[in-house]
C-alpha positions in Angstrom: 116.0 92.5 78.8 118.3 90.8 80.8 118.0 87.4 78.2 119.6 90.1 75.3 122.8 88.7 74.4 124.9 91.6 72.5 128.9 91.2 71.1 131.1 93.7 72.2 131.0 96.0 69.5 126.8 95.7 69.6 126.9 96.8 72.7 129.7 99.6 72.3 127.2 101.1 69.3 124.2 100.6 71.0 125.8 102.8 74.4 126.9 105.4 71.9 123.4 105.7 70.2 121.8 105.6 73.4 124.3 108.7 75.2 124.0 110.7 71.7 120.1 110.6 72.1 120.2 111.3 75.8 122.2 114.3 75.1 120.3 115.7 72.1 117.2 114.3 71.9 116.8 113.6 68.5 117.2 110.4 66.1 120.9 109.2 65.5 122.0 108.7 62.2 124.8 106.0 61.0 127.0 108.9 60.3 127.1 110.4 63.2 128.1 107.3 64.9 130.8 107.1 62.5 132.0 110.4 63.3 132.3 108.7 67.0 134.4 105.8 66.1 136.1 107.8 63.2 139.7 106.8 65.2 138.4 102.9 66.0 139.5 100.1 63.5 137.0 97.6 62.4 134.3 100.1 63.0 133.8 101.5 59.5 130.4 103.4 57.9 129.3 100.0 56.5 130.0 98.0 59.6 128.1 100.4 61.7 124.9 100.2 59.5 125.0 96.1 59.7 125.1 96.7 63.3 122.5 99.2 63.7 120.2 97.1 61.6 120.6 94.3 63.8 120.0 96.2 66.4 117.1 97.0 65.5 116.4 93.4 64.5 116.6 93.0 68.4 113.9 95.5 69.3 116.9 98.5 70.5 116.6 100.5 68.1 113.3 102.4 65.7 113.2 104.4 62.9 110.4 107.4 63.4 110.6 108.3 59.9 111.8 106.2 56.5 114.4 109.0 56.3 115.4 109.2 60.1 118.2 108.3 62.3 117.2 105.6 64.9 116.3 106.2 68.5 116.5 103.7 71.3 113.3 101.6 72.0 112.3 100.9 76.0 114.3 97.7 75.6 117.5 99.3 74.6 117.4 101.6 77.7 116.2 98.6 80.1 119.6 96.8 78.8 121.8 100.4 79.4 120.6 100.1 82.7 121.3 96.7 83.3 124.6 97.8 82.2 125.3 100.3 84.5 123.7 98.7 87.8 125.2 95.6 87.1 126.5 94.1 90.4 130.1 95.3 91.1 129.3 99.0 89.7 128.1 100.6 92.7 124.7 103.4 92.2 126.3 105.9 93.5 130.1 104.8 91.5 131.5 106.0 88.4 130.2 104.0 85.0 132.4 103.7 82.0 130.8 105.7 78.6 130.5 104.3 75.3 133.7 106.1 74.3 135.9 104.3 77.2 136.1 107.4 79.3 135.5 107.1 82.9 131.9 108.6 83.9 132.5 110.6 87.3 130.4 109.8 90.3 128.4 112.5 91.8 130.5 115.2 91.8 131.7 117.0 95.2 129.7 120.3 94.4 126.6 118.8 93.3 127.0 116.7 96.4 126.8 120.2 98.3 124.1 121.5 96.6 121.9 119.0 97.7 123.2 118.8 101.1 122.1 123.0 101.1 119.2 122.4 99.8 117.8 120.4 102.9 119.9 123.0 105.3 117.3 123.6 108.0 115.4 120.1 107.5 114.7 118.4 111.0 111.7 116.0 110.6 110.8 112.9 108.1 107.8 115.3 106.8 110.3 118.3 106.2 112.6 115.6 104.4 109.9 114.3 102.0 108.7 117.3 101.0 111.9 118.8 100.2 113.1 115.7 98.1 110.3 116.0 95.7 111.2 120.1 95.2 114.9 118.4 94.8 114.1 115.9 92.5 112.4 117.9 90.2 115.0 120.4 89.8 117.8 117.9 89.3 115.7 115.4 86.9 113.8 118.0 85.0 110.9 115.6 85.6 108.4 114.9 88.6 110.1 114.8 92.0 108.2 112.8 94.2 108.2 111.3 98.0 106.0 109.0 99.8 105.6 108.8 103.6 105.8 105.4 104.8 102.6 104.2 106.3 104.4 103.1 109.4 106.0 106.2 110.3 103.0 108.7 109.6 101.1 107.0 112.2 103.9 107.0 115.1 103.5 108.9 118.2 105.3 112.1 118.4 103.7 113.8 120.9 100.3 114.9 121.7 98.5 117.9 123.4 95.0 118.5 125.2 93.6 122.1 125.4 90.4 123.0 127.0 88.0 125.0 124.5 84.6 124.9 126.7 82.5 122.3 128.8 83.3 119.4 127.5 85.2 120.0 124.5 88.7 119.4 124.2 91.2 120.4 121.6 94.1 117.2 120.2 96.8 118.0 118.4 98.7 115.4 117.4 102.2 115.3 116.1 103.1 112.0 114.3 106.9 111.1 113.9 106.8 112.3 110.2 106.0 115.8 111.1 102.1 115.1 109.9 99.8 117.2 112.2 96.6 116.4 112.8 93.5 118.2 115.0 90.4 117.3 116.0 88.1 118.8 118.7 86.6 116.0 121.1 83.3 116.0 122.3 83.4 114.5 126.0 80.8 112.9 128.1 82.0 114.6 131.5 84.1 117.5 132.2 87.8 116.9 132.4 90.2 120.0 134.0 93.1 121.8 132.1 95.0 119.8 134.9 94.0 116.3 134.1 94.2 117.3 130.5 97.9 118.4 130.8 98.8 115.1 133.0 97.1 113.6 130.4 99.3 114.4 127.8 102.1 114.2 129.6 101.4 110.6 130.4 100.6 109.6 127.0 104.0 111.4 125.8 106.6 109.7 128.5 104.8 106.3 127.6 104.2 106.2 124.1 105.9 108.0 122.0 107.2 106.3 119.2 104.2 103.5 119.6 102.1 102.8 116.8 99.2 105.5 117.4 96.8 102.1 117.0 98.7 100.4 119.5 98.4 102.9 122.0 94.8 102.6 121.8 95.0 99.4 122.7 97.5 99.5 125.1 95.7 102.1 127.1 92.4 100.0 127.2 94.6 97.1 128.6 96.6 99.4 131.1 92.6 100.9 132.6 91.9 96.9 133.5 95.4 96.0 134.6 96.5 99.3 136.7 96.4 99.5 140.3 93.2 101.9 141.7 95.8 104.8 142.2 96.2 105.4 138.5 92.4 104.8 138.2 91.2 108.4 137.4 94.0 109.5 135.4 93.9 106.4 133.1 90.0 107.0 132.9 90.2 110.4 131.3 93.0 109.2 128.9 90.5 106.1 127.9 88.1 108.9 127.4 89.9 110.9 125.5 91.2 108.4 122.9 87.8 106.9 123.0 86.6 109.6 121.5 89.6 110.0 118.6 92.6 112.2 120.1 94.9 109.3 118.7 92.4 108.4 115.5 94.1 107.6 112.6 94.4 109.6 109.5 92.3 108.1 106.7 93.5 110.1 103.9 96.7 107.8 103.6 100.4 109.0 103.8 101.8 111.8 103.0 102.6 111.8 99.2 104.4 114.9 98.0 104.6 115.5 94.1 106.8 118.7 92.0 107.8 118.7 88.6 104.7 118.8 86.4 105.5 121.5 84.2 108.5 119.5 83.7 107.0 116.8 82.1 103.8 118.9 80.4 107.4 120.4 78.4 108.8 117.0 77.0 105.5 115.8 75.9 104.0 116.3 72.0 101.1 114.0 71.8 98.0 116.0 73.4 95.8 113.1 74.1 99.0 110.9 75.9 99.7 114.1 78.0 96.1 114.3 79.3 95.7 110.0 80.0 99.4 110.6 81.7 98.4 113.9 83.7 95.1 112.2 84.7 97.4 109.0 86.1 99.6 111.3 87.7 97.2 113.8 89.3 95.4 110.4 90.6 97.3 110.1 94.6 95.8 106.5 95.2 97.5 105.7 91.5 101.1 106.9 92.2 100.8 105.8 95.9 100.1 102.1 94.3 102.9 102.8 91.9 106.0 103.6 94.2 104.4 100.7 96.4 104.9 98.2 93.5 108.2 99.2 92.0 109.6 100.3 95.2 110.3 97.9 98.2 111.0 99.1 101.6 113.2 96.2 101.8 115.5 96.8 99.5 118.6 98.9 99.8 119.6 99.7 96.3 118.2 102.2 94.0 115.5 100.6 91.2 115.2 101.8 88.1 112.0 101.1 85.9 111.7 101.7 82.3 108.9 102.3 80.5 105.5 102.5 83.4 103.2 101.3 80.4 101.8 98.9 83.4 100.6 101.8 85.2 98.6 103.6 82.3 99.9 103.0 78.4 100.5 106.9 78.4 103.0 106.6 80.6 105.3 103.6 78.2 108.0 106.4 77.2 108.4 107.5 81.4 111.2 105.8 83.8 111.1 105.7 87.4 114.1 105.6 89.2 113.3 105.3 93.2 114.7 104.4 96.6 113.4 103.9 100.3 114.6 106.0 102.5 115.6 104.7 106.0 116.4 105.8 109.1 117.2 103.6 112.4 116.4 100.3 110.3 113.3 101.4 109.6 111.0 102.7 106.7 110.8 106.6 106.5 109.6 106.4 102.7 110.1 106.3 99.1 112.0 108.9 97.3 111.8 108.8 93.4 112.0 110.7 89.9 109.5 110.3 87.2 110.7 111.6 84.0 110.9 110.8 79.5 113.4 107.6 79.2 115.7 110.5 77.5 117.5 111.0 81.1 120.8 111.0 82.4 120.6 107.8 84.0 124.1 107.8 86.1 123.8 111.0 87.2 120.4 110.5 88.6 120.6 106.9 89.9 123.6 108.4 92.2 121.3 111.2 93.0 118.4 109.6 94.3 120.7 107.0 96.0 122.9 109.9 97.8 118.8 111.9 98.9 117.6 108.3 100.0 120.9 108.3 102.6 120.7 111.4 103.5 117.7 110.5 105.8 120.0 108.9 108.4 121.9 111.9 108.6 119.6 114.7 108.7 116.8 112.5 110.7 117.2 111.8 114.5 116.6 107.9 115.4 113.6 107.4 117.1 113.9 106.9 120.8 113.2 103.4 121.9 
């Protein structure tokens, strides 16, 4: 909606409508706008009806029912948006309300009750998954967090155990906290020994590779090496041969809360199940945060009205931001929830979560 032109007091009317319905949830009538602007001169009961109807003219505001207030349309909420993330008004700074008071930013002691929720949090895994729980609490919608592809397939560390004659125990610990097993079925016998200098060699020299790197890198190093480091760089060919550093086809790491939330705020039976089958689909939301959501980008984005994704979900807004760490990727972090939200409150929100990474996250070593 950015090509909506609105005067002054259009957009002053349409700003109140749009806090009274955030606040209540129900239609606004002309007379309770009034009772807003009871103290503002030129702003009289008749003048607010002429500028409600042209509102609604515009495609801001609907009337559910011939004897109804109005309620804001996805447009008018794509505009109050605009308005508060216009450049110069910081995500995570203090807005002006409809009324001229000052909006606060995040306050100090919400600030600290997210900070206590992730108390104990050390890895990119433990991160994600607690944003979504955070999310969902603060937005009374659907927390959600998606591991960057990147960083679920970067070498933590790795670990050989014997189980029998030729099979071998991997466990694999990528560098967002994603663990992965597999038992390895070898074509000669390898000794706990040359398993442990295995590991250890594959640790010191790789971690923080790309796991399909190393692959290759290893291969390379078997050609290349001097005959000394012949045997030890021929079980570690082995072993990767057969999958210790395989990747993990299931995709990354998506972590989802809030639900319930949402199954609450919606009437219409057949849009909650098309929206709850979109939602409970991974591949769907993964290709959702992907598309609204660049890695890129270093401000919060805010998308009203996910019609594009499923025509249930038109009446949903996604407000999401990556989440970095070093310069790089770690994820996405972003709410789902009914257009009827406290926008400010939760744009700063998932801005202050998103930075948090770089504080609760040690930089991977070079």
């Amino acid at each position: 909606m950015s090509d909506v032109r609105l005067s002054p007091r259009e957009r002053l009317v349409l700003t109140a409508i749009i806090d009274q319905y955030i606040a209540t949830g129900e239609p606004v009538a002309s007379q309770a706008v009034a009772r807003l602007f009871a103290d503002r001169e030129g702003l009289s009961s008749a003048t607010l009806r002429n500028v409600m109807a042209a509102l609604g003219d515009a495609g801001l505001l609907e009337q559910p029912h011939t004897s109804a207030g109005r309620v804001p349309t996805a447009a008018a909420f794509r505009y109050y948006v605009g308005q508060i993330t216009q450049p110069g008004r910081s995500a995570a700074g203090g807005g002006i309300s409809a009324t001229g008071s000052a909006e606060s930013p995040l306050s100090v002691a919400r600030r600290g009750q997210i900070e206590e929720s992730f108390s104990g949090v050390s890895s990119s895994h433990d991160y994600l998954e607690r944003t979504s729980h955070v999310l969902a609490q603060l937005s009374r919608g659907l927390g959600v967090a998606l591991a960057s592809t990147a960083t679920e397939q970067v070498l933590e560390h790795i670990h050989f155990s014997r189980l029998s004659a030729g099979r071998v125990l991997a466990v694999l610990v990528t560098q967002a906290g994603a663990v992965q097993d597999r038992v390895l079925a070898l074509d000669h016998e390898v000794t706990p020994l040359e398993l442990e200098t295995a590991s250890r060699y594959l640790n010191e020299n790789f971690h923080g590779w790309p796991i399909d790197g190393i692959r290759v890198e290893v291969e390379r190093r078997v050609e290349l090496e001097r005959e000394v480091y012949r045997q030890l760089l021929t079980s570690v060919e082995e072993l990767c041969r057969k999958g210790a550093l395989a990747g993990d086809e299931s995709g990354p790491a998506l972590f989802v809360e809030g639900i319930a939330n949402l199954i609450g705020a919606e009437q219409d039976r057949e849009q909650l199940r098309q929206m709850l089958l979109t939602l409970e689909a991974k591949q769907r939301l993964v290709e959702l945060l992907n598309a609204y959501v660049d890695g890129r980008q270093q401000e919060v984005r805010v998308v009203v009205g996910l019609d594009e994704a499923s025509p249930a979900m038109q009446d949903l807004v996604l407000i999401g931001a990556p989440a970095r760490l070093g310069g790089a990727n770690v994820g996405t972090v972003a709410v789902i929830a009914p257009t009827r939200i406290q926008y400010q409150e939760m744009i700063e929100a998932v801005s202050y979560i998103a930075r948090l990474s770089e504080r609760l996250l040690d930089v991977p070593s070079a």
